[in-house]
C-alpha positions in Angstrom: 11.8 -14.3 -17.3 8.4 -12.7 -18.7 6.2 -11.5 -15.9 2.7 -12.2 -16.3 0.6 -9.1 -16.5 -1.3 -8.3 -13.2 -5.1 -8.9 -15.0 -3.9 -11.9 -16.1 -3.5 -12.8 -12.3 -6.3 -11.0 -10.9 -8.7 -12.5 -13.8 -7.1 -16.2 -13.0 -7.5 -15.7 -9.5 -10.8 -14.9 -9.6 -10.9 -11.9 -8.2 -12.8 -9.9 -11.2 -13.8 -10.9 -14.5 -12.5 -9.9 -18.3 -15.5 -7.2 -18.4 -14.1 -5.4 -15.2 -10.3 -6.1 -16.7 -11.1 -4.6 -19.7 -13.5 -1.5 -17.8 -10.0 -0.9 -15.2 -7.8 -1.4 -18.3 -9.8 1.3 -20.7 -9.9 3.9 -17.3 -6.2 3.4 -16.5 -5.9 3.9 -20.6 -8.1 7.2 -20.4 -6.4 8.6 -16.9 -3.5 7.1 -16.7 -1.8 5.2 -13.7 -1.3 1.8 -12.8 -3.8 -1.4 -13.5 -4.4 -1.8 -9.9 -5.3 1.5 -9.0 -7.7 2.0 -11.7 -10.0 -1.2 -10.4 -9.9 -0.1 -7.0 -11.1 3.5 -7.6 -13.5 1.9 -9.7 -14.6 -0.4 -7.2 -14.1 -3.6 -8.4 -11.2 -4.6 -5.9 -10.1 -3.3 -2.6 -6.4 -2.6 -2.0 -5.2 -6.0 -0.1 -6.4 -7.8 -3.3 -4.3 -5.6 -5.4 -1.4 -6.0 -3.3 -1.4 -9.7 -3.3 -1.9 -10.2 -6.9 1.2 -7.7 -7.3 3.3 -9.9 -4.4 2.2 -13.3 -6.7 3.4 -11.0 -10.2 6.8 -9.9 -8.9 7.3 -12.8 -6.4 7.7 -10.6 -3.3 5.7 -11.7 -0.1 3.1 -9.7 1.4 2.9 -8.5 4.7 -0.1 -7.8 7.0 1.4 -4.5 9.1 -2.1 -4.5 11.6 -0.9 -7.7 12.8 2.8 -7.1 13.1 4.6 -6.0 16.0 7.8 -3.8 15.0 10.4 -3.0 17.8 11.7 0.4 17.9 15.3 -1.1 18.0 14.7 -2.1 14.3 12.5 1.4 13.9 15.7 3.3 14.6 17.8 1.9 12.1 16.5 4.1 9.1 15.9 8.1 9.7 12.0 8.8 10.9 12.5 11.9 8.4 13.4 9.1 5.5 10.3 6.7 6.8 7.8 9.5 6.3 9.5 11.0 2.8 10.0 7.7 1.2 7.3 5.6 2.7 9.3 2.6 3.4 8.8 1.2 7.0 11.5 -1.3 8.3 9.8 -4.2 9.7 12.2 -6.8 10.9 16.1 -7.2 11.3 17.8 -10.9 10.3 20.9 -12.1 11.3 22.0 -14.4 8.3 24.6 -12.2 7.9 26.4 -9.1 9.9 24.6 -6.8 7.5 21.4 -8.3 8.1 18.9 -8.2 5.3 16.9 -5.5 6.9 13.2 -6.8 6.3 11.8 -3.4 4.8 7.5 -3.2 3.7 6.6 -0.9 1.0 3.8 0.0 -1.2 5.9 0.0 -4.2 8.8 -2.4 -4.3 10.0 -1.4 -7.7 11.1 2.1 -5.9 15.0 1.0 -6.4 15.7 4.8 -5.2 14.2 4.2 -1.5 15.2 1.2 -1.4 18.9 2.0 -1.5 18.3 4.6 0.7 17.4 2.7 3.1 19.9 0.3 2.5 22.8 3.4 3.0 21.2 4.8 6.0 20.9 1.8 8.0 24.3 0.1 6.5 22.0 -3.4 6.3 21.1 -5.3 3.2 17.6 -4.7 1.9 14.6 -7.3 1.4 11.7 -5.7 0.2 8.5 -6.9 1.6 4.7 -5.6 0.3 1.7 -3.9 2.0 -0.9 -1.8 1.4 -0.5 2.0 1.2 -3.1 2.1 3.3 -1.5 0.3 5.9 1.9 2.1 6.1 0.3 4.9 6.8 -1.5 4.1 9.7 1.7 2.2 11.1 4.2 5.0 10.4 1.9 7.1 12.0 1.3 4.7 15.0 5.2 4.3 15.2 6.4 7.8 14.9 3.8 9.2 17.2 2.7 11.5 14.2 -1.2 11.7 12.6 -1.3 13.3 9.5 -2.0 16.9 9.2 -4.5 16.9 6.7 -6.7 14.8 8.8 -9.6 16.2 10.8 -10.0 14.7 14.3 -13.8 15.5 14.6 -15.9 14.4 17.3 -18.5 11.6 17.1 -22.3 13.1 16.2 -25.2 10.9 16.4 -27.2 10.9 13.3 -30.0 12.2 14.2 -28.8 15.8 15.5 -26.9 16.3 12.1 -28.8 18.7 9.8 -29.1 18.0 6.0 -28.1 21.1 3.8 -28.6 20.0 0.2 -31.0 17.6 -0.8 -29.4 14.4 -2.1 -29.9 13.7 -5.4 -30.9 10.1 -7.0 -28.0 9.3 -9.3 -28.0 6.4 -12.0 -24.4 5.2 -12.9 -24.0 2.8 -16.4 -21.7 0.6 -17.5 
């Protein structure tokens, strides 16, 4: 079965039009990378539209992670260390069968290497679910009790008692 390239869907869909497909096409041509990432650093998408045009392309549902509730039972079945490496977060465990499928989001489900890991480490069967980058994370993060360490935690400063240093410059952007 031919899969149906992911501008066709976001173009169908609505969610941009062939003059930003062919702007995100010509940057990802230029830098290199996927589609999707190319229109959201260019601004024409944000991430949770890329992800569910990519769930509709490869048939994989998509999974909203600030909404979900993950118990620590299931949490424990896959290595934190292998969580945080491979960026996989198991989300649910079913009991079709005695090996599960373990219910498993990821940012990129086409990652057959983690998700075999996963599969080995936790002994279950594998079912891939999609969500944003953005939002595993935050929940891996939340879950392991970990923030990242390139992250500043800075305090709040009002406005007004922050000094300006460099004059901001008016900039003109074309397309």
């Amino acid at each position: 079965m031919r899969r149906i390239p992911i501008g066709q869907i976001l173009v169908e869909g609505g969610s941009i039009d062939g003059r930003q497909l062919r702007a995100g096409l010509d940057w990802q041509r230029r830098r290199g990378g996927r589609l999707g990432g190319a229109l959201v650093h260019l601004g024409m998408l944000d991430e949770a539209a890329v992800v569910r045009a990519l769930g509709l392309q490869l048939g994989i549902p998509v999974i909203d992670l600030a909404t979900r509730v993950i118990d620590r039972d299931v949490l424990r079945l896959v290595p934190a260390r292998m969580v945080e490496l491979r960026r996989v977060l198991p989300v649910e465990l079913l009991s079709e069968t005695r090996r599960g499928p373990l219910v498993v989001a990821t940012s990129d489900p086409l990652d057959m290497g983690a998700l075999d890991e996963v599969a080995f480490a936790s002994g279950k069967a594998v079912r891939p679910v999609l969500a944003s980058s953005a939002q595993i994370d935050v929940a891996i993060a939340q879950l392991l009790g970990h923030h990242r360490p390139d992250a500043l935690e800075m305090p709040a400063e009002p406005l007004e008692e922050m000094e300006l240093v460099q004059p901001v410059r008016a900039q003109r952007f074309w397309n």
